[in-house]
C-alpha positions as CSV (number, residue, x, y, z in Angstrom):
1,X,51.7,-68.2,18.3
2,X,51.6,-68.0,22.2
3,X,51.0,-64.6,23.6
4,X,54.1,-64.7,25.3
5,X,55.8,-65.5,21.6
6,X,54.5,-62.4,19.8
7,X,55.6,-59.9,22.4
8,X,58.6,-58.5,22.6
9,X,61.5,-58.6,25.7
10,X,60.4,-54.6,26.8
11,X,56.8,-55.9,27.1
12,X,55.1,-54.2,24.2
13,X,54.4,-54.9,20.8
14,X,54.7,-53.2,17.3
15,X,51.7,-51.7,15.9
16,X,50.4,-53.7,12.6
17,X,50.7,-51.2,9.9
18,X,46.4,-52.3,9.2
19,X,45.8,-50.2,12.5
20,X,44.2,-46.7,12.1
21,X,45.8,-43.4,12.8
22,X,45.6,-43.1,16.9
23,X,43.1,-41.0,18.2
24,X,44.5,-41.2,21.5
25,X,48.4,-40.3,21.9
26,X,49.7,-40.5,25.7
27,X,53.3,-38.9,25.8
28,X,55.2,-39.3,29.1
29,X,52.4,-38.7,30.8
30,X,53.3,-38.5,34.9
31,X,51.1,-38.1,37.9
32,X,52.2,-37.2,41.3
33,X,50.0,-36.3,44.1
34,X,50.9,-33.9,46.8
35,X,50.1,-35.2,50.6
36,X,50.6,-34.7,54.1
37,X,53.9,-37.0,54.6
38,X,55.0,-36.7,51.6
39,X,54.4,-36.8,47.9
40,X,52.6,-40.3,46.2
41,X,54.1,-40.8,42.5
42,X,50.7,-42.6,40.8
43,X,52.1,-42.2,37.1
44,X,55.4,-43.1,35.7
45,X,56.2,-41.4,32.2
46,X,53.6,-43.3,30.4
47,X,53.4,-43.5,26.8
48,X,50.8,-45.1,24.4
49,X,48.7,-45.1,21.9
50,X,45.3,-46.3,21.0
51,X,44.4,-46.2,17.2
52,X,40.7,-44.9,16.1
53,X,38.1,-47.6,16.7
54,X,40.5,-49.8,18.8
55,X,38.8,-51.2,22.1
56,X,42.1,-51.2,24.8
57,X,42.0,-52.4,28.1
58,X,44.4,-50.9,30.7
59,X,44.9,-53.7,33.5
60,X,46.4,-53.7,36.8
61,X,46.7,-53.7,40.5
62,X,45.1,-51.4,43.0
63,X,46.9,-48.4,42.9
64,X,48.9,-48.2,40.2
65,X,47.1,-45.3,38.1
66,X,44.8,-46.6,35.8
67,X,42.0,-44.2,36.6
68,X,44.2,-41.0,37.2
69,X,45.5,-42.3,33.7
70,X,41.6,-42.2,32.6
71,X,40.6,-39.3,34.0
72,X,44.2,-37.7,32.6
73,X,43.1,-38.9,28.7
74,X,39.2,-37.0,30.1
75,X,40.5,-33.6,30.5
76,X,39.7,-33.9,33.8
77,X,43.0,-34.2,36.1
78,X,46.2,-32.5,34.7
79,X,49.2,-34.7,33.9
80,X,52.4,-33.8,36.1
81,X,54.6,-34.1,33.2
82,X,53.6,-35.0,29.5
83,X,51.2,-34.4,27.6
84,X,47.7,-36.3,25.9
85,X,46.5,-35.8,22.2
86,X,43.3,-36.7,21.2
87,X,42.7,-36.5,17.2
88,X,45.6,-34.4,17.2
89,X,44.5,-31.4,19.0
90,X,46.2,-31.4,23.1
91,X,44.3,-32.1,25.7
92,X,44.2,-28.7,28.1
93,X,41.0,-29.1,30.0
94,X,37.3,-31.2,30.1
95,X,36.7,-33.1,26.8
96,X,33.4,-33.2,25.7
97,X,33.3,-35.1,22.9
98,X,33.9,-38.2,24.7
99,X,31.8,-40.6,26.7
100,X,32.2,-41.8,30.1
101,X,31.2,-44.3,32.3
102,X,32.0,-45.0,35.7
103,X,31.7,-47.7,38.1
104,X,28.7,-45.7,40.3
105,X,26.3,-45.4,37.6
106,X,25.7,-41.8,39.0
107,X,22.0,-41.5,38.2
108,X,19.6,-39.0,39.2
109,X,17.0,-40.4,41.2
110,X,14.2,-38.2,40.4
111,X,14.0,-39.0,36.5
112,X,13.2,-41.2,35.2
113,X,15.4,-43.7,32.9
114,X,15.3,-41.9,29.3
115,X,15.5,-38.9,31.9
116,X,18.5,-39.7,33.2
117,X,19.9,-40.6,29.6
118,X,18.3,-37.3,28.1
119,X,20.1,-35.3,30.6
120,X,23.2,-35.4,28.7
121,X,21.2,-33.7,25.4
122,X,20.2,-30.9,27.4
123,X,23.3,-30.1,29.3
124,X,24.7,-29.6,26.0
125,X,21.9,-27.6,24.6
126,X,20.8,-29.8,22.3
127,X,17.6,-30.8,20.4
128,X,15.9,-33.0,23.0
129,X,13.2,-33.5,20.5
130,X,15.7,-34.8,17.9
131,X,17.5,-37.3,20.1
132,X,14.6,-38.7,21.7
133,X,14.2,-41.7,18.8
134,X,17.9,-42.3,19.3
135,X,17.5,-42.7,23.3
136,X,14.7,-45.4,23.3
137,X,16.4,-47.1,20.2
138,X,19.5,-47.2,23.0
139,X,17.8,-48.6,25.9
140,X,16.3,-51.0,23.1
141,X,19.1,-52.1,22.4
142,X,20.3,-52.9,26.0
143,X,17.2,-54.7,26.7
144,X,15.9,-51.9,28.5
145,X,12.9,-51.5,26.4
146,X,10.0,-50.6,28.5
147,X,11.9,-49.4,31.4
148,X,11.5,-46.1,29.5
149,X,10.0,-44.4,32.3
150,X,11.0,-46.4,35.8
151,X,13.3,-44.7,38.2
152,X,16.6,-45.6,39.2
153,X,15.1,-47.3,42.4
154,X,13.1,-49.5,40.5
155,X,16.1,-50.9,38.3
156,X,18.4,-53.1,39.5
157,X,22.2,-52.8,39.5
158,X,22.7,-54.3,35.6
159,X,19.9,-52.2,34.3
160,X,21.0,-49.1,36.0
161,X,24.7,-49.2,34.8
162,X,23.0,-50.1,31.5
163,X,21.3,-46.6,31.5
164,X,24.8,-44.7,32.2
165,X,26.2,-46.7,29.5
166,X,23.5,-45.2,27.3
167,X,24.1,-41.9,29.0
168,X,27.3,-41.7,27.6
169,X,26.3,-43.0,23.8
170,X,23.6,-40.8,23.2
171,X,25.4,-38.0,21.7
172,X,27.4,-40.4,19.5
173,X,30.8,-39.5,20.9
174,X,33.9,-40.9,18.7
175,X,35.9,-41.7,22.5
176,X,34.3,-43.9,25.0
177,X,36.0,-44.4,28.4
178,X,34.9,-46.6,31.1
179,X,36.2,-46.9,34.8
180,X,35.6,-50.1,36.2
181,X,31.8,-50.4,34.9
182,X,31.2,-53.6,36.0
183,X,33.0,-54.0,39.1
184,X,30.2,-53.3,41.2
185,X,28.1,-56.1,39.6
186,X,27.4,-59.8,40.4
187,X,29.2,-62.5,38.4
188,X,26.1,-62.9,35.9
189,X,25.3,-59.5,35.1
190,X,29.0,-58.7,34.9
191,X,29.1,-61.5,32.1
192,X,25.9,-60.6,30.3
193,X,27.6,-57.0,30.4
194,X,30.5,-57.7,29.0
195,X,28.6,-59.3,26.0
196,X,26.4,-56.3,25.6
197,X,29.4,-53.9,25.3
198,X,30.9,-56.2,22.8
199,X,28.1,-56.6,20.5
200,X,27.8,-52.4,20.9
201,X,31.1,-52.1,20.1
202,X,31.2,-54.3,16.9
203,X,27.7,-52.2,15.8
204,X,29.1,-49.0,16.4
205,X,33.1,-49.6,16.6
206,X,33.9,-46.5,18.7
207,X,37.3,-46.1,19.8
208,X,37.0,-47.7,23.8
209,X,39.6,-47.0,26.7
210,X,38.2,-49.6,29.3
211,X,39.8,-49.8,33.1
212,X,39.7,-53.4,34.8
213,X,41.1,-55.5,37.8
214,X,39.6,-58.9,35.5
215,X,42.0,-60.7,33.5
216,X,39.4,-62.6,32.1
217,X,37.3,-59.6,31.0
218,X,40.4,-57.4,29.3
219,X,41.2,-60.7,27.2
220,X,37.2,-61.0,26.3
221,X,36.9,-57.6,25.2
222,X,40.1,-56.2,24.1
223,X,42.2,-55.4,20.6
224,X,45.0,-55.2,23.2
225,X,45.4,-55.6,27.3
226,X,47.7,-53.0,28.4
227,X,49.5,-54.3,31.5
228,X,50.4,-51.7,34.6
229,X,52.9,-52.2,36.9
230,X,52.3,-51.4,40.7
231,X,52.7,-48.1,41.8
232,X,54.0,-45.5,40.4
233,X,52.4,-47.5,37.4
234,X,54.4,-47.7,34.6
235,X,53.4,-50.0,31.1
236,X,54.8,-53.4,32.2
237,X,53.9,-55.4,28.9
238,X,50.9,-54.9,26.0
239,X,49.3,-57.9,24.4
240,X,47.5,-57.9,21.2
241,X,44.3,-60.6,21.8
242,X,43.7,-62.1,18.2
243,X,40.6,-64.1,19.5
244,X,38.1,-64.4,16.8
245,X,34.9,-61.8,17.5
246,X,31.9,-62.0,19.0
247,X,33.3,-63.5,21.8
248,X,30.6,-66.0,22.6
249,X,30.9,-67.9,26.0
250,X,32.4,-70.8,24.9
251,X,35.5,-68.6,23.8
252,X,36.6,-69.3,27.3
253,X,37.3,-72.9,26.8
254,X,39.9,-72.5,24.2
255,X,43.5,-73.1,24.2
256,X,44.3,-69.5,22.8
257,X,42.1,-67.8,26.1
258,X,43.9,-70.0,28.2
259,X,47.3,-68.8,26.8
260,X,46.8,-65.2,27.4
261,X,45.0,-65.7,30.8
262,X,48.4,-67.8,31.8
263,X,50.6,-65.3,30.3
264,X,49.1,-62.3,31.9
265,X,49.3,-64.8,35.5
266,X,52.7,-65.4,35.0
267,X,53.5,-61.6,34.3
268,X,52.0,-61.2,37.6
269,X,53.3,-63.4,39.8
270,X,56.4,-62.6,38.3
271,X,55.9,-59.0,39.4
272,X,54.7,-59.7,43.0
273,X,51.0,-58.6,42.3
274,X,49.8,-62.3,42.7
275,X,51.3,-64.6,45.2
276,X,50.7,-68.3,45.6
């Protein structure tokens, strides 16, 4: 069934009663922005949720709030209006049982690369000692083995977002969000990227909030591809991707990829966001 088939005319789609309890509920959540000429409305009385070990993409123009929604769902940036859940208990300041990864890898350049990945053990007080085995089994599993001890300067841009992304693993959180990771990144490493969170995922099926401009990379990595409007963004349409996993490559040449890439398009060119 075309993508375009299985949602409905509001844009969303019902949850398959298979689908785990949400550990992320959004409830009306609205974001405005005080400013000098006047006040900027980023967030429009959003509302979903995101069952446990469900990787969700939210996608959408510049603008429209998909990292103040992020950063909302973190702890870090108070909602206007509405309110965020996460296993149950309200979000009412910084979360730390989550993960996070940005697109600026943010790493410190005087450690070293387990270093930089050990920093968040000992921020929380943690047994660096005990975590150490779990760290280089990370970066293994990366394909940073051996790159234990280089510095950020001797890494290039792949392998340095790779060491964030351990970063934010390494103390097993159940919530991984990521802003954009690979937007700084060239076309290759972007796509060798996007296969390593993939096969993480699978291994470790953590529940993944993941903000993107791609089409092409929310269809390739997502349970669902929720769709923002432009600003204030509001949730213009969800689509549930039923592509078969792992997601090789060669998914890209098949009639069901091409359906959702044409039906996301269409969605926007139809709002304006595209233009011919």
């Amino acid at each position: 069934m075309a993508p375009s088939q299985r949602r409905s005319w509001s844009g969303r789609v019902d949850r398959p009663e298979s689908r785990a309890a949400p550990l992320i509920e959004i409830r009306g959540v609205s974001k405005t922005y005080g400013a000098l000429d006047g006040s900027v409305t980023a967030l429009d009385r959003v509302t979903l949720e995101v069952a446990d070990g469900e990787f969700v993409s939210i996608l959408g123009p510049s603008g429209c709030g998909k990292s103040t929604l992020l950063l909302i769902v973190a702890g870090l940036l108070p909602p206007s209006a509405g309110d965020v859940r996460l296993a149950g208990r309200p979000v009412t300041g910084a979360q730390t049982q989550v993960g996070i990864v940005f697109q600026n890898p943010v790493l410190l350049d005087w450690r070293t690369v387990i270093g930089n990945v050990m920093l968040q053990i000992e921020s929380r007080k943690l047994d660096v000692s005990a975590y150490r085995s779990k760290a280089a089994a990370l970066l293994h599993s990366v394909g940073l083995a051996g790159f234990e001890d280089k510095y950020p300067f001797e890494l290039s841009g792949g392998m340095r977002q790779r060491t964030a992304i351990c970063r934010a693993l390494i103390h097993d959180p159940p919530l991984l969000l990521m802003d954009e990771p690979f937007g700084a990144l060239d076309a290759l490493t972007r796509e060798q990227m996007r296969l390593d969170i993939e096969r993480l995922w699978l291994e470790t099926r953590k529940t993944v909030l993941f903000i993107t401009h791609s089409i092409p990379e929310a269809v390739l990595l997502s349970d669902r591809v929720v769709v923002m409007s432009p600003r204030p963004g509001r949730i213009d349409a969800v689509f549930e991707i039923t592509l078969p996993r792992p997601r090789h490559l060669a998914v890209q040449e098949s009639s069901q990829f091409a359906a959702y890439m044409k039906a996301i398009t269409d969605l926007f060119l139809a709002r304006g966001v595209l233009r011919y």
